[in-house]
C-alpha positions in Angstrom: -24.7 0.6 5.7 -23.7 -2.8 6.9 -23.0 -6.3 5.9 -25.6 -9.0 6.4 -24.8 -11.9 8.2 -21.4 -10.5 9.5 -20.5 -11.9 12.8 -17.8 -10.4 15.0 -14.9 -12.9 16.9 -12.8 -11.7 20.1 -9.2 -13.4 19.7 -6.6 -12.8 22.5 -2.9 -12.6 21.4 0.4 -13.9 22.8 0.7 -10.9 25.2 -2.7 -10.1 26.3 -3.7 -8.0 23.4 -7.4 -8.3 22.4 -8.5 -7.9 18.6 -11.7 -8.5 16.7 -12.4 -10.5 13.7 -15.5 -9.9 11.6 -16.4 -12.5 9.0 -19.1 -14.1 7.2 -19.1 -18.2 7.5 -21.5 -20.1 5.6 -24.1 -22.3 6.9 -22.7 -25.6 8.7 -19.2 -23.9 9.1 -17.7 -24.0 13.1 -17.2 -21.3 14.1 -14.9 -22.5 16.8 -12.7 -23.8 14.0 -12.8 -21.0 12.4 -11.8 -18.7 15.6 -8.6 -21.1 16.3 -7.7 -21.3 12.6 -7.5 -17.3 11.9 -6.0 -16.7 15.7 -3.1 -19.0 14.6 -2.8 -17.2 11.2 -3.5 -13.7 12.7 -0.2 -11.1 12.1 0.0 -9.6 15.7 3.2 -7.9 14.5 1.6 -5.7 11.8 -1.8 -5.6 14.0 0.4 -3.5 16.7 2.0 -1.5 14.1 -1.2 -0.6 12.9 -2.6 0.6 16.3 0.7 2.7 16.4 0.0 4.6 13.5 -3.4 5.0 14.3 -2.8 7.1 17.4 0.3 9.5 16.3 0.8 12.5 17.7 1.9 15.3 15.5 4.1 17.5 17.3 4.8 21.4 16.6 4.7 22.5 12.7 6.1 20.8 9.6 6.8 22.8 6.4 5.0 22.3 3.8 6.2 22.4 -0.4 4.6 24.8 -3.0 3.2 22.7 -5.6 4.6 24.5 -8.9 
């Protein structure tokens, strides 16, 4: 199930890194504005983090506790 009226924005980051927005404006709003508003507020930092976490690899076994 989706979100009416949800329009998706491509910003580009300081290095080259691509990420997409997804908002709903309301009517009259610019959308341009609104692109270079949230690309100036956009955390790349914790963006990158995020895609690091995202793609782990677990590697060999890990131990697990017995719930008592």
């Amino acid at each position: 199930m989706s979100i009416p009226n949800v329009r998706r924005f491509r910003i580009t980051g300081p290095q080259g890194q691509e990420a997409t927005l997804m908002a709903v404006l309301p009517k009259g709003a610019d959308p341009d504005a609104y692109v270079a508003d949230a690309s100036k507020r956009f955390d790349w930092k914790a963006w990158e983090e995020m895609r690091q976490k995202q793609f782990k690899i677990r590697v060999g076994q890990q131990k697990q506790k017995k719930a008592k």
